[in-house]
N, C-alpha and C positions, 0 to 999 in steps of 0.2 A: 822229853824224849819222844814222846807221841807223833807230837808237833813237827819234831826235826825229822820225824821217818816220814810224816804226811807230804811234808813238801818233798822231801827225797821222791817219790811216787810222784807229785806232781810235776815234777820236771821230766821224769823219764818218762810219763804217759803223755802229756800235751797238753793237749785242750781238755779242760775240767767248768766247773760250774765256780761262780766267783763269790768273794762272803759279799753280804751277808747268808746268800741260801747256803752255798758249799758246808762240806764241812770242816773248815778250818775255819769258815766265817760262826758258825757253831762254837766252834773251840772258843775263839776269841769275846765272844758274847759271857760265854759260862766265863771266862776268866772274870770278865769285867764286873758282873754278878759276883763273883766268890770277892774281888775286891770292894766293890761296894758295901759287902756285907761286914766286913770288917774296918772299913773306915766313916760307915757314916754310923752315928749315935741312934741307937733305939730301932733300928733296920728293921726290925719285925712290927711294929708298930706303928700306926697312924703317928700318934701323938708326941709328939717333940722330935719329929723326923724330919730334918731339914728336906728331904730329898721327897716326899709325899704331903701331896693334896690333902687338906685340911677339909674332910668333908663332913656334914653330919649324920651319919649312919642313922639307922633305928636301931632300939636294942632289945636284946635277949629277952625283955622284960615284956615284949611285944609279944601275943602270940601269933599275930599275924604275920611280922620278922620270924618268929620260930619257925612257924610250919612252914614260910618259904626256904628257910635253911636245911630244913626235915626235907621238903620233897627233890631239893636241887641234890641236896646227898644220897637220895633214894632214889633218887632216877623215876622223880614223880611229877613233871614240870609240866607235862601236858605238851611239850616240843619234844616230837621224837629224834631228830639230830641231838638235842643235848641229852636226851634219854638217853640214848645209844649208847653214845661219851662215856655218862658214869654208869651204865651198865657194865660197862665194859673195865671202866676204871675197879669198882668193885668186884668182879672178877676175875679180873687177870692182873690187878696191880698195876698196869701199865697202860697208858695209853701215848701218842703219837704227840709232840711239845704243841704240832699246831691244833689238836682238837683239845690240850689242857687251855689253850689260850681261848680256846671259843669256850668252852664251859667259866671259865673265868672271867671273860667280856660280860657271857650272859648275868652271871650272878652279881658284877659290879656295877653293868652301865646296860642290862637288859633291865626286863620287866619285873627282877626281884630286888633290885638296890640292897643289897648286901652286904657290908663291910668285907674287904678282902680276908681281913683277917682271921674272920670265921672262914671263909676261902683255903686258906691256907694250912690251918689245921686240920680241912677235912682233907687236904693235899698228904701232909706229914702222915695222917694216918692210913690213908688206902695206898700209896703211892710205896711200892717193895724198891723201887728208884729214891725215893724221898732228899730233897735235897734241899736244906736251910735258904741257902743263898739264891738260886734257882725259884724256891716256890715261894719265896717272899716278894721277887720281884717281878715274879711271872703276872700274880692279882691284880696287885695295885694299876 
């Protein structure tokens, strides 16, 4: 219904911005996520996920992995842009999809090599938006 009143508004207005930024090209992404998430096996997980990079994380058992998971969640990285980010995330529950994707870049493929999947959990839980299909594929 959303979708059919969007474009209704897109025709009568004109000119708009086109997906992927628009927001219909939005819509269309979150669909294709909510489908993903029910058709691929193990969607939340590295491990027996057709659809995700097989990489080898460090783990929990690290405390050097810990404390960079501690500080990327605390908004203690030492990068005041990603500071910012989960300051913000932690207290307002919400932040902007393109500054989730830059705190999630940094923690995956920045300076902390982080499994997303710890990513992800810290998503589900600060996140008053929280959304399965969404913050699983937003990480990886």
């Amino acid at each position: 219904l959303f979708y059919h009143e969007l474009k209704d508004i897109y025709k009568q207005e004109g000119k708009h911005t086109q997906p992927p930024v628009s927001l219909e090209g939005q819509m269309l992404w979150r669909e294709f996520y909510y489908t993903c998430s029910v058709t691929c096996p193990n969607y939340d997980k590295m491990e027996d996920n057709p659809i995700c990079r097989q990489i080898p994380w460090g783990s929990l058992d690290d405390p050097v992995y810990r404390e960079r998971l501690s500080a990327w969640k605390e908004a203690r990285t030492g990068f005041p842009f990603i500071d910012a980010i989960m300051t913000q995330l932690r207290l307002e529950g919400h932040v902007h999809h393109l500054a989730r994707h830059s705190v999630a870049c940094f923690l995956t493929r920045g300076d902390f090599w982080i499994s997303w999947e710890h990513g992800a959990k810290v998503f589900d839980e600060l996140l008053i938006d929280a959304d399965y299909a969404v913050n699983h594929i937003q990480l990886p």
